[in-house]
N, C-alpha and C positions, 0 to 999 in steps of 0.2 A: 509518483508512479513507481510501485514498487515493481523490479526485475529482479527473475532468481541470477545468481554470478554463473560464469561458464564456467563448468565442469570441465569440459576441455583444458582451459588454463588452470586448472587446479590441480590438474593431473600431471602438469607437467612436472609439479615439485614432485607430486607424488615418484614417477617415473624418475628425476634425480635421486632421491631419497631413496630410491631401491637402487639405482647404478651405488650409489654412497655406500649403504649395506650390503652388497654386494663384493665389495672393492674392502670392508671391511670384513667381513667374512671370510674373503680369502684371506687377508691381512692373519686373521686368528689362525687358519689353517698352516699358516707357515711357521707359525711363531705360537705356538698353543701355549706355551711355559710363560710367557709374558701377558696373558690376557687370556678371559673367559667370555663367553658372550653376558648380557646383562637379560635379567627376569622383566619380561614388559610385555603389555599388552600393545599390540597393534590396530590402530585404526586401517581396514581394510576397504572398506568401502562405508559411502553412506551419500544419498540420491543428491543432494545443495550443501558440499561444505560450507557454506558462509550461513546455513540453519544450523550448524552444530560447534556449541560451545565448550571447551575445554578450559580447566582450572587446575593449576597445577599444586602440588600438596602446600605450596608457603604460600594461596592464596591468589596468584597473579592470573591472570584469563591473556590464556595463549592467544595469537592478535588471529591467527590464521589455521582452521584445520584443512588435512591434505591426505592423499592416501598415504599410507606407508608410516605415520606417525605414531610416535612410541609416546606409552602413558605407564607408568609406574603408581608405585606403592603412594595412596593419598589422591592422587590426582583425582577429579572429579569428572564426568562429561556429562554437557543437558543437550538434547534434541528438541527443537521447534519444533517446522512442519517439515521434517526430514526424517529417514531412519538410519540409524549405520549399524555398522559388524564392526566387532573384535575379535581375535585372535589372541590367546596366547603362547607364545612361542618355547614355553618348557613344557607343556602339553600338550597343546594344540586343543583345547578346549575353546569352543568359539559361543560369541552371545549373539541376539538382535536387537536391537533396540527400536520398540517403538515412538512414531513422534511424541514430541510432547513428554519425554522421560528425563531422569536425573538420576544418575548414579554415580557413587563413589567406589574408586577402588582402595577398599580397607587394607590389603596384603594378596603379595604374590607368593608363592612358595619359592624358597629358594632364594627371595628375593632378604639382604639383608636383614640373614635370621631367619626369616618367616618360615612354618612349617605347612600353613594353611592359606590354598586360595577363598578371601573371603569380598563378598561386595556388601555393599546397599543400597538396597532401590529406594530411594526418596520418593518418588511417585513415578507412576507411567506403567508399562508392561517389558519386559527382558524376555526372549527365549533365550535358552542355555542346553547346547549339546556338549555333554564330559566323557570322557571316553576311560572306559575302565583301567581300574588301574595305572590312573594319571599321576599319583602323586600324593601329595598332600591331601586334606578333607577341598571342597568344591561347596562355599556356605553361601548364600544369599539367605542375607536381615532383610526384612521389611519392618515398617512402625510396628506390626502387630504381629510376627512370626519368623521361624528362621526354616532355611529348608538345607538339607546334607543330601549332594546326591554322587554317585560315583558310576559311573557307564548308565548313563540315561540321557532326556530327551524331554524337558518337562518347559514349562511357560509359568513366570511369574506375575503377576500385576497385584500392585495395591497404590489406591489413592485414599489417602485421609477419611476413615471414619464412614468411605464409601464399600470398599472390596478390599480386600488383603488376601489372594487366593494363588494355590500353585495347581497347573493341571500336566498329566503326566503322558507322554507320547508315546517312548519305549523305557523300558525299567525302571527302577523303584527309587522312591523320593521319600526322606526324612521328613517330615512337618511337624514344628515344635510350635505351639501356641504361646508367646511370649507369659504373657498375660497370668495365665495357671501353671503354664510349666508343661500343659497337656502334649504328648510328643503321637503321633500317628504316622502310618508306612503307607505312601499314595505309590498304586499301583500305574501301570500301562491302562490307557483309557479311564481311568479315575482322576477326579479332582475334589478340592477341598476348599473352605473360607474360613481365616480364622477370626471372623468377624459374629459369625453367626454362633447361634445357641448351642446347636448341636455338631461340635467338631469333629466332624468323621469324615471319610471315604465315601464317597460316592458316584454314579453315574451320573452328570448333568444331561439338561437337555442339549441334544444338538446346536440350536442357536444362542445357548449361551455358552457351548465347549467355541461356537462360531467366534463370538465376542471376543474371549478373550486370545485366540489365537490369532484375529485380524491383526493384517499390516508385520505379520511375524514371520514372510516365507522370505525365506534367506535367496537373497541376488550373487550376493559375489561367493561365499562360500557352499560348501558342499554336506551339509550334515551327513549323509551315506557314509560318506569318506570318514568320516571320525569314530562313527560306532561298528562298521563293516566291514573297511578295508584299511588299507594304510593311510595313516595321516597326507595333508596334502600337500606338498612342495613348501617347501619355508615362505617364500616371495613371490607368490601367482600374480600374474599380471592380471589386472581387470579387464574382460571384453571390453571392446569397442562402441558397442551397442549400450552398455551400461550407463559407459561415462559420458554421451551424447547430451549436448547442452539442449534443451528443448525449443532452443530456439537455434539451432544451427544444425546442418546434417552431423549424422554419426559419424565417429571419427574412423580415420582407415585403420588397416590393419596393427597388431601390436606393434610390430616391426618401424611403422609410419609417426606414431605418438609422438613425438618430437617434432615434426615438422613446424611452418612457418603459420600454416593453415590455423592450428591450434592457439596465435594470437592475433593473425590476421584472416576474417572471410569476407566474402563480400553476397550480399543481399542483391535482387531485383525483383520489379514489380511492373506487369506490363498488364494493360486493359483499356476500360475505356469509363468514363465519368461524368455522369449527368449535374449539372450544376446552373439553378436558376432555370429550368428546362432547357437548356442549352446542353449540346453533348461535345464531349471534347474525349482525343486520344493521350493517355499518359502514358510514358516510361523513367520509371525513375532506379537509381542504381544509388545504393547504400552499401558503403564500404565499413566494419565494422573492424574496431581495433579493442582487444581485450589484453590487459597486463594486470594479474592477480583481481585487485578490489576495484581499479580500471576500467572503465568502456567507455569509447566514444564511436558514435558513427555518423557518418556524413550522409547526406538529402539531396541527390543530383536528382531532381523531375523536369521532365518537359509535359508540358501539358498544351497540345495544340488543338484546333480544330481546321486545317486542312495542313497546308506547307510548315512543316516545324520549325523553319529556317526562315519563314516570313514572320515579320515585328507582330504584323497585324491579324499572323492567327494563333497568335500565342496566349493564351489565358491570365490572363494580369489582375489577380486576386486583391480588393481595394485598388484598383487602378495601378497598381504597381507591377511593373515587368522586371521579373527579378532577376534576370541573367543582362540588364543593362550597367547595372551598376555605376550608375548614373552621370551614364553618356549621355544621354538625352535630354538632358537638362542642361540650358545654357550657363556653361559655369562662371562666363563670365559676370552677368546680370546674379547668377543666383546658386552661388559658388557654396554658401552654407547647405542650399536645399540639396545641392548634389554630391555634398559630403555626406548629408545623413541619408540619401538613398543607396550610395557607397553601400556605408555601416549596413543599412537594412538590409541588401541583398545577401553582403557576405553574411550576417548574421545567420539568414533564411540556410546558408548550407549545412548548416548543422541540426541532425538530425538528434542525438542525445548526447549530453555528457553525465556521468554516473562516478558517485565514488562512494560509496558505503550508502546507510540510512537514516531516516531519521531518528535519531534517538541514540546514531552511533558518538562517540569521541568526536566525530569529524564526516559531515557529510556533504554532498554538493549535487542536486540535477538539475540540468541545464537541457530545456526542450517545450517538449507539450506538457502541461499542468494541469492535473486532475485532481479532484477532492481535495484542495490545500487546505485546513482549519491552521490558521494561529491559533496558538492556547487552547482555550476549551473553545472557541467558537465566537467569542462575542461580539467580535468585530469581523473577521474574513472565517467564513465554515462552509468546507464544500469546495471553495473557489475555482473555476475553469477556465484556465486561456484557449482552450481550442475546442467551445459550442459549436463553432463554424465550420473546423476540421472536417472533411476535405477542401471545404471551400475558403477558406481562409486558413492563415499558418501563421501561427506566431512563438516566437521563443523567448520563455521563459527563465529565473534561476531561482530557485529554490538551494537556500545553503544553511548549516550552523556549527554550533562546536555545543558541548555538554559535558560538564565534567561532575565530579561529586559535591562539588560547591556552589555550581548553578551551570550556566550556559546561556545563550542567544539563537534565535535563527532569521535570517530575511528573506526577503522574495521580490521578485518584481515581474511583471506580469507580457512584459512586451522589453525586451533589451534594448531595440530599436527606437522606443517614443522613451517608455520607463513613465509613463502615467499613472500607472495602478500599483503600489507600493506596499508593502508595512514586514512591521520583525518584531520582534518580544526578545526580550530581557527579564530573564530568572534567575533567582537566587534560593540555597537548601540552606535558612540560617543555620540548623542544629544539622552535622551530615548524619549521625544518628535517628534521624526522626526521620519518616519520609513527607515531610512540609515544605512546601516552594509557595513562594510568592512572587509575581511576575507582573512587569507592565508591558501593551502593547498600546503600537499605533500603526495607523493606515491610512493609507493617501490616494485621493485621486486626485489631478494636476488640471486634469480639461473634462469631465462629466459631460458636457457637449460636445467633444470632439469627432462624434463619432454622426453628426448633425449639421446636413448642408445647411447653408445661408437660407436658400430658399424655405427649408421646410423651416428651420427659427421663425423666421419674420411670419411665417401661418400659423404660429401658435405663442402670438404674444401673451404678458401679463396682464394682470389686469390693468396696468397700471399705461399698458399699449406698449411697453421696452419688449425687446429684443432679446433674449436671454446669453446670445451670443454675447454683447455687445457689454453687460454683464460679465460676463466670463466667470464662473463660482468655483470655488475649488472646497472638496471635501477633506475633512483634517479630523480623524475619528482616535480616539483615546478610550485606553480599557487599565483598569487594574484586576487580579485574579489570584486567589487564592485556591490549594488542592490540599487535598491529603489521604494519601494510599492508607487504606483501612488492613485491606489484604493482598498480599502479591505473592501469590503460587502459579505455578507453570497451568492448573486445570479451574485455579477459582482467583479471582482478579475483583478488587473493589475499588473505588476513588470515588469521596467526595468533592464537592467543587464550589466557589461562587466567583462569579464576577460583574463587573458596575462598566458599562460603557457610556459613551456620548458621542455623537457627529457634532463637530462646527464648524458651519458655512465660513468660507474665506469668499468675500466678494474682492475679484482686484479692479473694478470702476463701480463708480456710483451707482446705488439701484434706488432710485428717486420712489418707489412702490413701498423702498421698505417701512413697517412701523415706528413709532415713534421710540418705543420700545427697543430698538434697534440700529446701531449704527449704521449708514449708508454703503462703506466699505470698509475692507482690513477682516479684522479677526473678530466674529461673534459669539463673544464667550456667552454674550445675553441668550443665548440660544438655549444653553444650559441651565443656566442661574435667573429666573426672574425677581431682581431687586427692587422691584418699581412699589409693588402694592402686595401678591397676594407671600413675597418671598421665598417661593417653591423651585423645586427642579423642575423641569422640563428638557425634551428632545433629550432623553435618556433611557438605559437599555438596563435591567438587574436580569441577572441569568440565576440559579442554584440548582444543582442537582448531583446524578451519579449516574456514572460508568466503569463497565469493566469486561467479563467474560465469564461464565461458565462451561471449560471444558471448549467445546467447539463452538458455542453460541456465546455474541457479544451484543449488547442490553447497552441503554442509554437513556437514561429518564431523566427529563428536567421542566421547572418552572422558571416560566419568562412571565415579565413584567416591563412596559412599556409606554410610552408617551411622546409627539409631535411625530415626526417626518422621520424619527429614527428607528430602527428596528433589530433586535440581536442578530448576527449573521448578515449585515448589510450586503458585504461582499460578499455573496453565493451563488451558485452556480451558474444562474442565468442572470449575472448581475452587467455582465457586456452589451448586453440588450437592452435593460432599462437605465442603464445609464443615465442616460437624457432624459428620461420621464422622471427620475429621481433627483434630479440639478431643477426641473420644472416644478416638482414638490415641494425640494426646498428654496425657491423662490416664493413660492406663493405661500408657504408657511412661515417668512419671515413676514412677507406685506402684514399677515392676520394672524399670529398665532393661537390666538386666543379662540379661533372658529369651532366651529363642533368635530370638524374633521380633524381638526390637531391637539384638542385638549381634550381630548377623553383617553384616559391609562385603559390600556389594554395587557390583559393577563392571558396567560396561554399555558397550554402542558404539551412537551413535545415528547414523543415516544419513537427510539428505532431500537430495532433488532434486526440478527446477521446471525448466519449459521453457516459453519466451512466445513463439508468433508471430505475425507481425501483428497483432499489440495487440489482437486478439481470440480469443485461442486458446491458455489454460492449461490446464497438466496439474501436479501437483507432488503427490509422495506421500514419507510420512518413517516409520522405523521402531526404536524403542526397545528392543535386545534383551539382555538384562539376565542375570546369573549372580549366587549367594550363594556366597560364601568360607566351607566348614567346613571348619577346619584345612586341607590341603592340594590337597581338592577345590572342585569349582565346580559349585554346582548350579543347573538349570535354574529360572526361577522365574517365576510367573505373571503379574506386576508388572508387563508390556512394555505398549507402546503403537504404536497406528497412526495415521494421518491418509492421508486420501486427498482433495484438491481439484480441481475443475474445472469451469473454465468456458468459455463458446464464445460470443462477442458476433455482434450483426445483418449481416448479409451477408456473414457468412463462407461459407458453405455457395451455391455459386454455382447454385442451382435456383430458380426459377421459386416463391414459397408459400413455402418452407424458408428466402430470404433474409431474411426477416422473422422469424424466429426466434430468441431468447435461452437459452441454458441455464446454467445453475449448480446447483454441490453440493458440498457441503463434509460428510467423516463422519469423529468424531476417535473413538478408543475406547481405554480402557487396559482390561486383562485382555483383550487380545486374542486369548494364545496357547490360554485354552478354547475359543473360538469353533473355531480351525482344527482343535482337538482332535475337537471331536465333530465338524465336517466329515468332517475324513477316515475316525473311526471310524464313518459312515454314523448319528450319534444326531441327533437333533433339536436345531437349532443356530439358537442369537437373535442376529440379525445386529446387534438394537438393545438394549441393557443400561442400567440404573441409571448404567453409567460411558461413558456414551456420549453425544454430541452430533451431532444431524443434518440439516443441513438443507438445501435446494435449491427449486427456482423455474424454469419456465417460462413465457417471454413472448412473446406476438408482438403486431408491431403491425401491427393491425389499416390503421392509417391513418398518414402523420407525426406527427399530434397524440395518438392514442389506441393505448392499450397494453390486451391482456386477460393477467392474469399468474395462474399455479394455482402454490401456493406448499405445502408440505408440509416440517413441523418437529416435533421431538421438543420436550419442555418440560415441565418438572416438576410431577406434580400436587399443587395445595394446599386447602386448606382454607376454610371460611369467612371465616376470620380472615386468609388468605395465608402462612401456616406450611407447608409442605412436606409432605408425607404419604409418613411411612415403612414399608417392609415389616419384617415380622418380624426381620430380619437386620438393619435399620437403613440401608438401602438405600433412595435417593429413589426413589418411585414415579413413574411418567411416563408419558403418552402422545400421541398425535400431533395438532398441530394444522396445520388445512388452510384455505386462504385460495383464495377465487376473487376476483379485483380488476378493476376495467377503471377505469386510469388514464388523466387527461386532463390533457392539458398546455395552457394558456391562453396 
């Protein structure tokens, strides 16, 4: 679950960093003969310091950017999905950076030696306000151009081979065409490409002066003030409103910045929750604690439906009542069960723990689990612990480390039981090459647990066993190769392959199983048929590529498979079939040889995603899948869809509607009946047994208060918290609906 970090807390250095220069500033004013101030650019603002990367001239990546941060001659800064400002402090010349940029600072003037402030844009877009008469020259290089400007007001952008262009706001701009030497004076209102044939001066169209000027209006500084009037104050504090983390109110006045609030706030959420057609009232209080790359927050709900203070109308999700903490259980008789209902409650209070991401040196979350893929997917892709969210609640850990030589990450899916498992182990043999090779594994413990007695004993084996009584356990192995082809901030390539396999672990006798097949323990035979024909079996081959263009991220791959097992086992709705998939792989050990388990099925999977302005996804993916008999290919029901999207606060630039949030995620396998009976005009269930759905509308009402209507699919269970299956052995489900008005303190 990616979260942006609080600006808040990041501001607090910033806010020391300027009491520090402050304190040295005067420092120099007493004592001028013994010290000069230093030539440096200032990071003044920019939206998610933990999206902007700083690298300093001997190469090292500064661990943390903040306001007030000084960068010198060399230093480098990239921008993700954030923009920031610079200053320089012997001129007051200021830049923008849009996201998704990279620039170095070549020389400062002034700065050891240097006569000229020069940069270069590696890719992305820069606005640059210089103010006449600043100094030294003012050069921005691009791959394919240089521009000289002195009292102007112009926009740079160049990506590789796509645009290399400067457009000019107020006064005149140098443009030198690398390439010929060709040198041209871009005016006010004029822009130029020095990519194109004919390199002149021109008037663009308004939607492409649009283009390249997007995501360029400066927040924290003042261009007026540079080319107009007097420069502006050395160390301006940043509004209030700016540095507002977007998931906590705005912070009080400049005066207040310091306070307790800016690491400690606290969340609530009051409403009411339909669940299982049952209606219940919640209030839940979320205390939130943030320290730099830090957050954790805590999960106090009550959830009743009359007296909140009576046992028995308290909402007890899987039959458990989570503010008992297992009183209720006689500890004498059953002192184990009511240790781990203990562990489970107090687990249940923790709402999230967060400490960087994936992919950082060191990451860890602890909570709800969304989209988890190990490696490229071949064994857990997608993976969900809270389908059931409202209605069920379980916590999760997601953690790893990564260094230049390889790295590890684990997961476990329920802290509380710890049933559904797995991690990978990666190695970069050459760190010059970007080549990793990586093994994973993945575990389920009880694949029926989630399955009363009663309903086992209604859907025995063939064999007339009990599957419970069986007890199987899943024990899934991958090995996987990549290799990054291209890795730029706007164009991203990697190939991939990797080889999985499930093997049933039966721990009692399963009198049904094949001859082929040991009765209990570890069946490797599941994999390996040594008997007659010598082949694989119940195995997964993946190969393909992913990566990104620019704001759109692309995913193509071919799958190849055969028995009971399937790339992606563990996926999104994989808590729901569970038990139908322990019932599979029962009955494909009795017979493996059957039609339904030895025919290789080949498949092409296709997704794509597109993000703009960091509040505006769409991404849909699709699984379309063929059986191999003999020399044909037939179509086959088995496919899957996913359709996401969201659209964050002030996108929608209307009056009412900029207050607006939307989200929805719908993932479905057996997708191709659904279109079946569409088009043959029959009656067609948009939501299935194999389906996951959810979504959410919010507005805020106020900056502090949110009203959110929230509607999700979730499995229905029992008294006990066992699942409740239809006839076919298919989880029953239906919709739970949340109306919320949250408040942020």
């Amino acid at each position: 679950m990616k979260t942006q970090k609080s600006r808040k807390t990041v501001f607090i250095r910033g806010y020391l960093g300027r009491l520090l220069f402050a304190g040295s500033m005067f420092f120099l004013g007493v004592f001028p003969v013994l010290a000069q101030s230093e030539v440096v650019a200032i990071l003044e603002y920019c939206d998610y310091p933990d999206q902007v990367y700083i690298t300093d001239s001997e190469g090292f990546l500064v661990r943390q950017a903040y306001f007030g941060l000084d960068m010198g001659k060399g230093d480098s800064i990239r921008t993700e999905n954030t923009a920031a400002e610079l200053r320089l402090t012997h001129n007051n010349s200021i830049i923008r950076l849009a996201p998704r940029t990279n620039l170095r600072i070549d020389s400062l003037d002034g700065s050891r030696g240097d006569t000229d402030n020069s940069f270069s844009l590696l890719s992305g877009k820069m606005l640059c306000v210089v103010p006449a008469s600043a100094g030294g020259k003012f050069l921005v290089k691009t791959p394919a151009g240089l521009c000289e400007a002195n009292g102007a007001h112009f926009a740079v952008s160049a990506e590789q081979g796509i645009v290399d262009a400067a457009a000019v706001r107020e006064g005149t701009v140098s443009f030198t065409k690398t390439g010929s030497g060709q040198t041209i004076v871009i005016g006010a209102g004029l822009a130029a490409d020095a990519l194109v044939r004919d390199f002149q001066p021109e008037v663009w169209p308004e939607e492409k002066i649009d283009r390249i000027f997007y995501d360029l209006d400066f927040v924290m500084l003042d261009p007026g003030a540079i080319l107009k009037t007097e420069p502006p104050a050395l160390e301006p504090i940043p509004p209030a409103a700016a540095l507002a983390s977007p998931e906590t109110a705005p912070a009080e006045p400049a005066g207040d910045n310091s306070s307790p609030k800016d690491i400690f706030s606290l969340n609530a959420e009051m409403g009411m929750v339909t669940i299982e057609k049952k209606s219940y009232a919640k209030i839940a209080i979320n205390p939130l604690l943030s320290l730099g790359d830090f957050r954790m927050a805590l999960h106090l709900p009550l959830i009743f439906s009359g007296d909140f203070m009576a046992q028995d109308d308290r909402y007890k999700p899987a039959g458990n009542d989570e503010w008992d903490f297992g009183r209720n259980v006689d500890q004498d008789r059953h002192r184990d069960v009511a240790r781990k209902d203990f562990l489970r409650d107090l687990a249940l209070k923790l709402y999230f723990i967060e400490y960087g991401h994936p992919g950082d040196t060191f990451f860890i979350n602890a909570g709800n689990i969304r989209e988890l893929s190990i490696g490229h997917g071949s064994l857990m892709y997608k993976y969900a612990n809270d389908t059931d969210f409202p209605a069920l609640r379980r916590v999760g850990v997601h953690l790893g480390m990564n260094t230049s030589i390889g790295g590890f990450e684990l997961m476990s899916a329920d802290l509380a039981e710890a049933d559904i498992a797995a991690g990978r182990l990666y190695a970069n043999p050459i760190t010059a090459v970007p080549f990793s090779i990586g093994v994973s594994a993945a575990v389920d413990k009880h694949p029926v647990f989630s399955v009363s007695d009663s309903v086992k004993s209604s859907f025995p084996l063939g064999s007339g066993e009990n599957p419970s009584a069986i007890d199987p356990m899943f024990l899934g192995f991958a090995l996987d190769t990549d290799f990054q082809l291209i890795k730029e901030d706007s164009l991203s390539l990697t190939v991939f392959a990797d080889t999985a396999t499930m093997i049933p672990y039966l721990r009692h006798e399963y009198a049904g199983a094949s001859p082929l097949f040991r009765t209990r323990g570890a069946l490797f035979d599941a994999y390996y048929d040594n008997s007659f024909s010598g082949r694989f079996r119940n195995y997964g081959l993946t190969g393909g590529l992913f990566g990104n263009i620019d704001v759109f991220d692309y995913r193509l791959e071919y799958r190849q498979y055969r028995g009971f097992f399937r790339p992606g086992f563990f996926g999104p709705n994989y808590d729901h079939l569970r038990a139908r998939l322990a019932w599979e792989a029962l009955d494909y050990i009795a017979a493996p040889g059957s039609s339904g388990y030895d025919r290789k099925t080949i498949a092409v999977y296709g997704e794509a995603g597109v993000t703009l302005w960091d509040k505006l996804h769409l991404s849909a993916g699709y699984l379309f899948p063929g059986e191999m008999d003999g020399g044909n290919i037939d179509s086959s029901d088995r496919d899957y869809f996913e359709l996401r999207f969201s659209l964050g606060k002030g996108l929608i630039p209307v009056p009412v509607l900029d207050r607006l949030s939307l989200s929805l995620s719908y993932t479905r396998e057996m997708f191709a009946p659904l279109v079946r009976d569409l088009t043959r005009g029959r009656h067609a269930e948009f939501v299935s047994p194999y389906t996951v759905f959810k979504s959410e509308a919010s507005y805020a009402v106020t900056d502090n208060v949110d009203i959110a209507l929230s509607l999700a699919t979730a499995a229905d269970r029992d008294a006990e918290g066992y699942i409740v299956y239809d006839a076919d052995f298919n989880p029953e489900w239906s919709y739970t609906l949340a109306i919320q008005t949250r408040i942020r303190f």
